[in-house]
N, C-alpha and C positions, 0 to 999 in steps of 0.2 A: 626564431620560432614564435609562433603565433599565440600569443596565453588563450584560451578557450572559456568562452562567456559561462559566468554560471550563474546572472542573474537574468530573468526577464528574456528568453533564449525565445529568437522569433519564431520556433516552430511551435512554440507553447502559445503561443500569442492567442489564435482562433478559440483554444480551448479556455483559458485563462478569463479571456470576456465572456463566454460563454455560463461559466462557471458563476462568476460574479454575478450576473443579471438571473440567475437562480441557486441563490443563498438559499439554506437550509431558512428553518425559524429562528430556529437557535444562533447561526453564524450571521443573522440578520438584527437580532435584538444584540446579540453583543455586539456586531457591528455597531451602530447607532451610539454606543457608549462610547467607543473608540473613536471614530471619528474626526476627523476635524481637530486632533489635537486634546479631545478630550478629557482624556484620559490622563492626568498627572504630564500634561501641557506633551505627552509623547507624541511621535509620527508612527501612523502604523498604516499599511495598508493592508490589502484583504486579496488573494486570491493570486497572491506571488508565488513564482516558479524561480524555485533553486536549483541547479542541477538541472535532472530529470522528472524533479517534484513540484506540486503545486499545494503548498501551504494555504491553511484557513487565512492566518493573519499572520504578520511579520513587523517587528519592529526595528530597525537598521542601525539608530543607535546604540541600541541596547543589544542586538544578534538575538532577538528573543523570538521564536519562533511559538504561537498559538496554534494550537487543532483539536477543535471538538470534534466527539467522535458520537455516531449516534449506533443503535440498534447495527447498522451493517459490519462495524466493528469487531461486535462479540462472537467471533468466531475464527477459529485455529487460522485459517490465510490470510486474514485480513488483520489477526495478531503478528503474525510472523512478518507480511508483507512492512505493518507500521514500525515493528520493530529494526527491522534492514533499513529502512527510511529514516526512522530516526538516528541512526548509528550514522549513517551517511553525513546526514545535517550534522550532527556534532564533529566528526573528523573534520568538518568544515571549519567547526569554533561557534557553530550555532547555538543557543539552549532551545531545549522543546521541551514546552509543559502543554501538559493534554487536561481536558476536561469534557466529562459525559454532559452530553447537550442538557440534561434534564438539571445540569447544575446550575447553568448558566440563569436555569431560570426561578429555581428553586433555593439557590443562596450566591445569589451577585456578589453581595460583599465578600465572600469565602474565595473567592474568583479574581477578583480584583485585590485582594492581602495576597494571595500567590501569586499574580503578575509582578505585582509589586515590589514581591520577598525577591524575585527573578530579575531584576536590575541591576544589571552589572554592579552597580555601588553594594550592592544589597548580596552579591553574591560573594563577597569577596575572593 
């Protein structure tokens, strides 16, 4: 029997670059801090497809799933929709922590202590 890919699934592929080459503000200025290792020496990349979903950011050591959410969020489908997505990703063994784009810019630090509090070490 054939195990069935659930990372990086090539019909996600078109949309996936797509995606990345127009980053919010938000998932473009946290991008730049993550990066490269930046971030408490992590691997993250940006615009990964799990499943059927395409995450902001993803960290593969840690199973830490990032996604900022902005304005198109606050409303009942797009609650429900995140919320069926995020249940999904943890049956997986993911963590998902979210944060409203206006954080990202308005207290980095507060942002980066949550990622942080969210490492596996950290999570016991």
């Amino acid at each position: 029997m054939k195990k069935e890919k659930v990372h990086s699934r090539k019909e996600l592929a078109m949309l996936r670059k797509e995606l990345r080459s127009n980053l919010t503000l938000a998932e473009a200025f946290l991008w730049n801090e993550l990066k490269a290792r930046k971030f408490e020496s992590k691997r993250f990349t940006k615009q990964h497809s799990i499943g059927n979903y395409i995450v902001d950011f993803y960290c593969p050591s840690e199973k830490l799933i990032i996604e900022l959410d902005g304005e198109v969020h606050n409303n009942t489908d797009a609650m429900e929709y995140d919320e069926k997505r995020t249940e999904f990703l943890e049956d997986l063994g993911y963590k998902v922590i979210r944060f409203e784009n206006k954080m990202v810019f308005e207290n980095l630090s507060s942002v980066f202590k949550e990622i942080s509090d969210n490492f596996i070490i950290n999570r016991g």
